[in-house]
N, C-alpha and C positions, 0 to 999 in steps of 0.2 A: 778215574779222575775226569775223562773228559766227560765220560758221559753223565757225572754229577753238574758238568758249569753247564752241557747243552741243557738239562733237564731247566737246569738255573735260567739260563736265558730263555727256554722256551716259556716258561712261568713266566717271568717278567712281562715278556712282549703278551703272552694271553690276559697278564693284568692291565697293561696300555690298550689293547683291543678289549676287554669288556670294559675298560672307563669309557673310549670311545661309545662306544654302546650306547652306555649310562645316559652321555651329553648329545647323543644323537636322540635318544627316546626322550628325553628333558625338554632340549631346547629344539626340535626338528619335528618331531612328529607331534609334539604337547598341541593339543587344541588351543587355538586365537579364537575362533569362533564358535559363540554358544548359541544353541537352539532357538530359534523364535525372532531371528532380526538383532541378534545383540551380538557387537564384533569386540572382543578385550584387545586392548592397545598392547601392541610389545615391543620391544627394542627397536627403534630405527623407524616408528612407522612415524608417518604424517597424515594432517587431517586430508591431506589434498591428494596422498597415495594412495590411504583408505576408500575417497569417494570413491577413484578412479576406479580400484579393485572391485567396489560393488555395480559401476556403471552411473553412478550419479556425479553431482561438481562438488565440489570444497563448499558451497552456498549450501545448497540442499542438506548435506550433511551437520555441517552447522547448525542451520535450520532446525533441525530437528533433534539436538541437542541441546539448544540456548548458547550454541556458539556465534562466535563470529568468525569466519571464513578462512580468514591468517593464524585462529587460534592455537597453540600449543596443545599436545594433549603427552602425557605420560603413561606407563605403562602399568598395566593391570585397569586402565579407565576404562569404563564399559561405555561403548555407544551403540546409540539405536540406531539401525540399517530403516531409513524410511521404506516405505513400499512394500515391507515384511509382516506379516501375523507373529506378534509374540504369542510360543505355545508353551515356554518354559516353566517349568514345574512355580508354582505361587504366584502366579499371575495373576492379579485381579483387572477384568475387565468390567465395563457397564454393563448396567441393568438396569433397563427402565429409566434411561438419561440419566442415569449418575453413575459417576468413576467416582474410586477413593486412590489417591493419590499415594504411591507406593516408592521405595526408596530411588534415587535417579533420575526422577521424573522431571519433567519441564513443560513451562505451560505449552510450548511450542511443540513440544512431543507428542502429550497428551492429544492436542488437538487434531495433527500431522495421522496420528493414528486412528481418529473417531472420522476425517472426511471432512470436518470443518476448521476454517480459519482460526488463527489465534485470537484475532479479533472480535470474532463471532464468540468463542469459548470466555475470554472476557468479559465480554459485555452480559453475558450469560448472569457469571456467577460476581457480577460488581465490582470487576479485579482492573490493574491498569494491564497495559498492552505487555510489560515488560514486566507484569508479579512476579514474583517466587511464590511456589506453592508448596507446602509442607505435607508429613509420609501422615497418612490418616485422615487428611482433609477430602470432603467428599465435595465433588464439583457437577456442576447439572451440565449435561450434553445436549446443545441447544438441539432442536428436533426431535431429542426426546427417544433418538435410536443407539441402538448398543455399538461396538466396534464393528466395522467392517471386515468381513472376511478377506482372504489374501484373495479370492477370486473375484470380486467387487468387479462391475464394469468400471477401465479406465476412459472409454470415451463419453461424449456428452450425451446425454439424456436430458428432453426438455428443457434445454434450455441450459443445464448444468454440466460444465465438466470437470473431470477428476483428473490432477496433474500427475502426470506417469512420467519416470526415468527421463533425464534428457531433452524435457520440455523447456521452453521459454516461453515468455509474454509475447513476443514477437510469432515464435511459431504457430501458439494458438491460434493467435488472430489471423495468421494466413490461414489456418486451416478450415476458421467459419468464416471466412470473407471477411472479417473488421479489421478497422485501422486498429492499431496499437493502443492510443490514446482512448478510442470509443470502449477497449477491451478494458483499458485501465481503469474508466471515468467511473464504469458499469458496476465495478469490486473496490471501488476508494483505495485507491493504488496511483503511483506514480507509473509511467508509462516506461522508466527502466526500473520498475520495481524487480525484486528477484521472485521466484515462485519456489513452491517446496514439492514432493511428493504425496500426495494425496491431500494436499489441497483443493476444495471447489470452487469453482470460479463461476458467476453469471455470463452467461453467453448474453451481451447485450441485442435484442430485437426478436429474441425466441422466448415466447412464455414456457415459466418452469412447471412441468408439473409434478416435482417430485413434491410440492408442499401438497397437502391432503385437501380437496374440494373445498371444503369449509372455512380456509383461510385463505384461499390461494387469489382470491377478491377482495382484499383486505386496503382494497384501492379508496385512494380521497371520495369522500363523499359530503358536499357545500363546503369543498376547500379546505379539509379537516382528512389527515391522514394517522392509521396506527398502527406503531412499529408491530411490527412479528418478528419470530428468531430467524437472525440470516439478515437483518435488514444492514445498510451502513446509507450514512447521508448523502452520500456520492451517489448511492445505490436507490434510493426512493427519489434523490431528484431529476436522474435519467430518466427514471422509470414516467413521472411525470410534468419532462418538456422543460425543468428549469435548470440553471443552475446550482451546483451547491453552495456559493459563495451566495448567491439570492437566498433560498431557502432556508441558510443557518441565519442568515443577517432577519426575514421574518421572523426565524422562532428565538432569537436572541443567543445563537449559539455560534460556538468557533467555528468555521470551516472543519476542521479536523475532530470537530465532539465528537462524541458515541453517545448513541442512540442508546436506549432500553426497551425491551420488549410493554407494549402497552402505551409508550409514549405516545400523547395526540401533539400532529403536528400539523402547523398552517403552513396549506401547500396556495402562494402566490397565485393570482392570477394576472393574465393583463403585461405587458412590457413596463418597467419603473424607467419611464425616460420622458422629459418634457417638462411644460411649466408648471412649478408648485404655488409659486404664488405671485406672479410675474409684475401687479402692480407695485409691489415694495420696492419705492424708488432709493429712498433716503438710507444713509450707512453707508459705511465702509465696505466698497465690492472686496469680496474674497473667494477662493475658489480651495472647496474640501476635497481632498482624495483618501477617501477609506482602503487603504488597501485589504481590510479585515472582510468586508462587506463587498469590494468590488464596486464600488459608487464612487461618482464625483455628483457632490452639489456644488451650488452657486449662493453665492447668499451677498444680501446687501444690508451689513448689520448679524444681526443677529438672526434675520428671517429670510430663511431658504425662499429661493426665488426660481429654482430649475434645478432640474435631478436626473440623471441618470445612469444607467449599467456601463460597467466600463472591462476593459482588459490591462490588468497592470503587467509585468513582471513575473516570469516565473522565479522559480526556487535556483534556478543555474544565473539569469538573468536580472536581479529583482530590482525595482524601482528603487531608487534612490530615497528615502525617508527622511524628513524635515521641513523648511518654512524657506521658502523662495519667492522667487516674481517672476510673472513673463516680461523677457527681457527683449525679445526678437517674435514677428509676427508675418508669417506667409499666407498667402491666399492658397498656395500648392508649391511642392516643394520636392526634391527625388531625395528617397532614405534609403543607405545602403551599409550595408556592416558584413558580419561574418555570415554567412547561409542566405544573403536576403538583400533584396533590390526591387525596391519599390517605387516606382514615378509616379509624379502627380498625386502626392499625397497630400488632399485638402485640411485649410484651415488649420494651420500648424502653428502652437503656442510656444517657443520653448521656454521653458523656466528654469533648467539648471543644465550649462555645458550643451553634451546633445541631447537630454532628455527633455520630453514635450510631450502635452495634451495635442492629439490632434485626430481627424476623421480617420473611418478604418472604409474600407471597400472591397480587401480581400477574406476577411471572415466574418459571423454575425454571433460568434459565441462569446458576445458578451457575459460577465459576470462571474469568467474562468478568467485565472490570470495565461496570457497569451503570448504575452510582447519581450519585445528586448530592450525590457525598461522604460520603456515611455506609455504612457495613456492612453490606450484604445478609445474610440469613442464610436458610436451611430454616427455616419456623416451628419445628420442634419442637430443632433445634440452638438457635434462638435461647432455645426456651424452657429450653431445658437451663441453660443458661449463665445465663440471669436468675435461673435457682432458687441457681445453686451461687453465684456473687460477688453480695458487698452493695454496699451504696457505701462507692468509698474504692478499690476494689479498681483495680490500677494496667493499663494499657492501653498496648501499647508498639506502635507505626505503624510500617514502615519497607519499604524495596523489600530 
């Protein structure tokens, strides 16, 4: 008898240790991660645990799924580990600048994985910044090269670098000498833009040569410039001394357009500041602020009487937008706010509260928006403009 209940309990307990077993081999040793850069989500993860575990941020990984950073993900979702060669069995890569777009994909992915921008792979294949792209669609890989191997240089090359683990916009830029801003203006980025892995970036002030001899001169010739793949408007008007607020307002386009490969574009010459038509006495003085364009004209009536480049308002900061008057008028005057103190700031307009046209003396990159809401101007446009309007004289704001 006893030795029938030991026999009985030892069964038992040998069936609770091989279920143990079972839920140990299930859920403990089961593969989360597949072959080729692709981690499957499982119980309890997060996107921000995930990056950590692969050495990248919550951005990056994002990034390169068509997330956003906070997003949710659930379990069995497959995501792409940036910085990894997918080798996994049915993979289709490029050939001869075309990917066909396979299930899971994102255009943010795709591109993360070829070396080039999302931006750049758009403008490629006609798509907005933020398409969806569908399993079958064949997309052209601007430059015309296939995937990157996992052993790809990540540092710069002529001119170009490849964003590796744990990089920032900030960090680059210390690492080749540039301000943040100069790194940002270069790749048509905000200067806290976020960066991905294996994204390229222009090293602004070192020529690239990874484009092929034959294009790599593809520079304005009588003031006439034509895109090639890679290009963005921020990026050709570094390249040639302007702004891109100037440059789109020549070619009739947003600051933020996209370029196309082959597009001819009028590269400015010469400074836009000074008198347009100065004898038109008669009319109504009025004073335009483009903030689309980055200009203030003057006009008296209907006919522009003086013109030039200005700095409005960034995107944190922005000018004020609407139809005003200068109401208060200084020869020079001290402006001080949050990060900034400035004295003896000439010929000062104000036209709404504390905002105001008035000379600038500590920068000359007109034609970028700059300021903290008020009107940049060239000292001597500002001082033009404070001679010809009194107060009263009307102020019209507008993109």
């Amino acid at each position: 008898m006893k030795s029938t209940l030991q026999r009985l309990v030892f069964r038992r307990v040998g069936l609770r240790l091989l279920g143990v077993l079972v839920l140990l081999t299930v859920f403990c040793v089961a593969p989360a991660y597949a072959d080729g850069g692709v981690y499957v989500v499982r119980r309890g993860d997060t996107l921000t645990q995930i990056a950590a575990r692969h050495g990248l941020t919550a951005s990056q990984l994002a990034a390169a799924n068509g997330l956003q950073w906070n997003s949710w993900v659930y379990v069995g979702q497959r995501l792409k580990i940036p910085g990894q060669a997918s080798t996994s069995a049915g993979t289709t890569t490029s050939s001869g600048g075309a990917y066909v777009v396979r299930p899971g994909d994102t255009l943010i992915g795709i591109a993360a994985r070829h070396g080039v921008s999302a931006s750049q792979l758009a403008t490629a294949n006609g798509l907005g910044a933020n398409a969806w792209v569908y399993v079958g669609q064949r997309l052209t890989i601007p430059g015309g090269t296939s995937a990157a191997p996992a052993a790809a240089a990540t540092s710069s090359s002529g001119g170009t670098y490849i964003v590796r683990p744990g990089d920032t916009l900030i960090r680059i830029a210390a690492r080749h000498g540039l301000t943040v801003q100069q790194l940002a203006m270069a790749n048509g980025m905000y200067a806290n833009a976020w960066v991905y892995v294996g994204q390229r970036l222009k090293i602004a002030g070192q020529a690239s040569t990874a484009t092929p001899a034959s294009t790599a001169t593809a520079a304005a010739s009588g003031g006439t410039y034509v895109v090639r793949p890679g290009d963005t408007l921020v990026g050709i008007a570094a390249r040639h001394g302007v702004s891109a607020s100037r440059l789109a307002a020549v070619n009739g386009l947003h600051t933020n357009a996209w370029v196309y490969v082959g597009q001819r574009l009028t590269i400015p010459g010469g400074t836009v500041s000074g008198p347009v038509n100065p004898a038109a006495g008669s009319g109504t003085k009025w004073i335009d602020v483009n903030l689309s364009t980055q200009t203030v004209t003057a006009y008296a009536g209907n006919t522009a009487v003086y013109r030039s480049l200005a700095s409005t308002g960034t995107w944190q900061t922005p000018t004020v937008v609407g139809t005003f008057s200068i109401y208060a008028k200084y020869g020079s005057t001290r402006m001080q706010g949050p990060g900034y103190d400035m004295p003896n700031v000439p010929h000062v307009m104000f036209f709404y509260r504390g905002y105001s046209l008035h000379g600038t003396y500590w920068h000359s990159n007109f034609g970028t928006p700059m300021s903290h809401g008020c009107v940049n101007l060239p000292t001597s446009a500002a001082q033009w403009i404070y001679n010809w309007a009194p107060n009263g004289t009307k102020v019209v704001t507008h993109y």
